[in-house]
C-alpha positions in Angstrom: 0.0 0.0 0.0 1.3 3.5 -0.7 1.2 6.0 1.8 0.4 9.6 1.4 1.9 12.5 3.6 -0.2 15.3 3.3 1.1 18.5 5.5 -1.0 21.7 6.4 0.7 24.2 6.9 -0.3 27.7 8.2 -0.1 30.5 11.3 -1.4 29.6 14.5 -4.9 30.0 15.1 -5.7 29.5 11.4 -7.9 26.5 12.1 -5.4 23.9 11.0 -6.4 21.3 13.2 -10.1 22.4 13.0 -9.6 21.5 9.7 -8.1 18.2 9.7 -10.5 17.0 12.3 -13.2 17.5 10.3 -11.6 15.9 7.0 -10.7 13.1 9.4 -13.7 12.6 10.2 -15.0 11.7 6.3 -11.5 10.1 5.4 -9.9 7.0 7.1 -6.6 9.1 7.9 -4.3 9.3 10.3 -3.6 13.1 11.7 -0.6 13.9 13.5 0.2 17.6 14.8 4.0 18.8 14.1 4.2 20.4 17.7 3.2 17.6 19.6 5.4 15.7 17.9 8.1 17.5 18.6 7.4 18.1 22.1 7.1 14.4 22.4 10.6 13.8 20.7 12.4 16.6 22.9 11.1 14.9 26.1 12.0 11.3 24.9 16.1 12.9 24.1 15.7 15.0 27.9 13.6 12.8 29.8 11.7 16.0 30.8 8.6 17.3 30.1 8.9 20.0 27.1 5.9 22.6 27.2 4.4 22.6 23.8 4.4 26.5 24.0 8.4 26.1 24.7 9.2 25.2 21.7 9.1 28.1 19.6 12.1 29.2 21.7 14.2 26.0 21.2 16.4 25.0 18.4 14.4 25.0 15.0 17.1 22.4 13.5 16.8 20.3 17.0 13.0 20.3 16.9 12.8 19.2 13.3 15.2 16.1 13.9 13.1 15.5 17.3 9.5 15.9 14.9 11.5 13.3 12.0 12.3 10.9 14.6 8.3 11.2 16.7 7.1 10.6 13.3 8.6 8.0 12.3 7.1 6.2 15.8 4.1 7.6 15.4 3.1 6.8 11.8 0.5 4.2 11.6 1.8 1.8 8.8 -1.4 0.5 8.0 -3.2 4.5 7.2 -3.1 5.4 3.6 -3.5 9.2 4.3 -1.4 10.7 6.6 -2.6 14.1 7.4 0.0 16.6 9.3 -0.5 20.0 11.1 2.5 21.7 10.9 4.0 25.7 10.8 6.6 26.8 8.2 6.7 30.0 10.0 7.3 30.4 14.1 7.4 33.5 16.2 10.4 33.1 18.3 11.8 35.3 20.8 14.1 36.8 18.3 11.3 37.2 16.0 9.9 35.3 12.8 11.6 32.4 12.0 11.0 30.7 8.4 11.1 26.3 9.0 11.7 24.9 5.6 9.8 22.2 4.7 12.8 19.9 3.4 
């Protein structure tokens, strides 16, 4: 079976995950949300807790090897659609930060 990745990307608050729950919800997809899984893959490398609204203020290179790595244990082998919620822009502290989507 071939899988197919589809990411949605846009600003916070856009209704992203709105979105994806609802399409969910009339395809037999799987939905995975960029943040959580990088939260979940900088807790699993610091065995702490990372706040989800910490991230933006971490290392954009270290949170998109921690989101490959989540993602790769999260993925359901057996979905066909893979829908994720993702950003390719981030506020940061030191101001907008472009994530490229290699």
């Amino acid at each position: 079976m071939r899988q197919q990745v589809v990411i949605v990307t846009g600003i916070s608050g856009v209704g992203k995950t709105w979105l994806l729950e609802r399409v969910s919800q009339m395809l037999p997809a799987q939905v995975l949300s960029a943040g959580r899984l990088i939260a979940e893959g900088q807790s699993l490398q610091t065995d702490l807790q990372v706040p989800y609204d910490n991230l933006r203020a971490g290392d954009i290179d270290a949170n998109q090897k921690a989101l490959a790595e989540a993602f790769k244990r999260r993925l359901d082998i057996n979905a066909s659609i893979i829908l994720l919620d993702a950003h390719v822009l981030v506020d940061t502290p030191l101001g907008l930060k472009f994530i490229p989507c290699d």
